[in-house]
matplotlib code that plots the C-alpha trace (Angstrom):
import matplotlib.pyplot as plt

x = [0.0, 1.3, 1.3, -0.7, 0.2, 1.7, 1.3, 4.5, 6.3, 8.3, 11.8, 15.1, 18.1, 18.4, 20.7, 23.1, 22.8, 22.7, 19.9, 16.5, 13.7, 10.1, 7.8, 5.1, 1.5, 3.1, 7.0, 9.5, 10.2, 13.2, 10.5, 9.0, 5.8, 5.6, 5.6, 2.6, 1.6, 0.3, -1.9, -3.0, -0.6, -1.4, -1.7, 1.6, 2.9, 1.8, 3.5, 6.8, 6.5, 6.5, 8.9, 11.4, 11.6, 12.5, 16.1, 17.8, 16.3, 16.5, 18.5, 17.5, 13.7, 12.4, 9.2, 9.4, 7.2, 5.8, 3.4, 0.5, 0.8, -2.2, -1.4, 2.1, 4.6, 7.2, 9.4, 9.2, 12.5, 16.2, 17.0, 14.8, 14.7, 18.3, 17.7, 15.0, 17.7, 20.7, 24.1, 25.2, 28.2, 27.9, 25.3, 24.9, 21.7, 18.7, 20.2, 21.7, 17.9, 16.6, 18.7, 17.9, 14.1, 14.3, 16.5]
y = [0.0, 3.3, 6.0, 9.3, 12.3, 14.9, 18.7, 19.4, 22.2, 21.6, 22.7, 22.8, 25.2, 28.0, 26.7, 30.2, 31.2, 28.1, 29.8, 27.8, 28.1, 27.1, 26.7, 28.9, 28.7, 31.0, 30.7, 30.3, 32.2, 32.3, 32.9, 29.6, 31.7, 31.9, 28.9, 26.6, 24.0, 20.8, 18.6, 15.8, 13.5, 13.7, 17.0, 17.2, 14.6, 17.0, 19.9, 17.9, 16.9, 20.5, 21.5, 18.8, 20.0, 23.5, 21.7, 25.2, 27.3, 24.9, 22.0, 19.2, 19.2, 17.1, 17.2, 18.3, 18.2, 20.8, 21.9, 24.3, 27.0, 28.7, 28.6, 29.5, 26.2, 25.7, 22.8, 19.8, 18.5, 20.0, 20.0, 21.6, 24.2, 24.9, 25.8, 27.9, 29.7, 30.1, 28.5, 29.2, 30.1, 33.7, 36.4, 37.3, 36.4, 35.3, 35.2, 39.2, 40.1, 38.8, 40.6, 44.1, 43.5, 42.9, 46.5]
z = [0.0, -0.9, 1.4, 0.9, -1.2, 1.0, -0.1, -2.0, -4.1, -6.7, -6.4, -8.9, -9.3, -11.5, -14.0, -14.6, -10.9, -9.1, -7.3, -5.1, -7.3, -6.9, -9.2, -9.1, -11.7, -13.6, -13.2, -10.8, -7.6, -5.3, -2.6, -1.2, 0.6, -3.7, -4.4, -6.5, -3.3, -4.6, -3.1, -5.7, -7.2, -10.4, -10.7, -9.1, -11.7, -14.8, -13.0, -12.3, -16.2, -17.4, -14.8, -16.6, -19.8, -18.8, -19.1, -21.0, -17.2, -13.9, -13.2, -10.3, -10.1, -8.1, -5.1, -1.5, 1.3, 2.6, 5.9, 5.5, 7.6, 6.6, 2.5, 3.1, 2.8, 5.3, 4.8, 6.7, 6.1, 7.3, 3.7, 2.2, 5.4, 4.6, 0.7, 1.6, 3.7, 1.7, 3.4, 7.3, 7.0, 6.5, 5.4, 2.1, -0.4, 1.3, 4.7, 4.1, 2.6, 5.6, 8.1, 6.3, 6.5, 10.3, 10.8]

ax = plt.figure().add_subplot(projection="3d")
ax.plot(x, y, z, "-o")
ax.set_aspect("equal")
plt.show()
């Protein structure tokens, strides 16, 4: 027996940047708050298809789980919680964003 769909976002790397993406209904986003949440398999299965054959924008799609908090997704894995945060080993992109917004 298989065990049920989780909502999930998909995620990849912006192939020139290197950048977290998420895919969004219309695009991708660097923002996961942004990002398209899925909640049906197959729908997710479509998305992860189109997602694919962007192969000349993103590189590594693949699914990841995601809570609801509200709408917004929050990852549910360490993973996935550190890509949505940008590296700890200094400040600078995400984590450097964050730290002006909170001034």
């Amino acid at each position: 027996m298989s065990k049920p769909f989780t909502p999930s976002v998909i995620t990849a790397n912006a192939l020139l940047e290197g950048d977290v993406i998420y895919q969004t209904p219309f695009g991708w986003t660097r923002a996961l708050e942004e990002a398209e949440v899925l909640l049906d398999e197959a729908h997710a299965d479509l998305r992860m298809i189109e997602a694919s054959a962007q192969a000349g924008h993103v590189v590594g799609v693949y699914l990841a789980e995601v809570a609801l908090d509200g709408a917004i997704p929050r990852p549910i894995h360490f993973r996935e919680d550190f890509r949505a945060t940008g590296p700890s080993n200094y400040s600078h992109g995400k984590q450097e964003r964050a730290a002006q917004e909170h001034i």
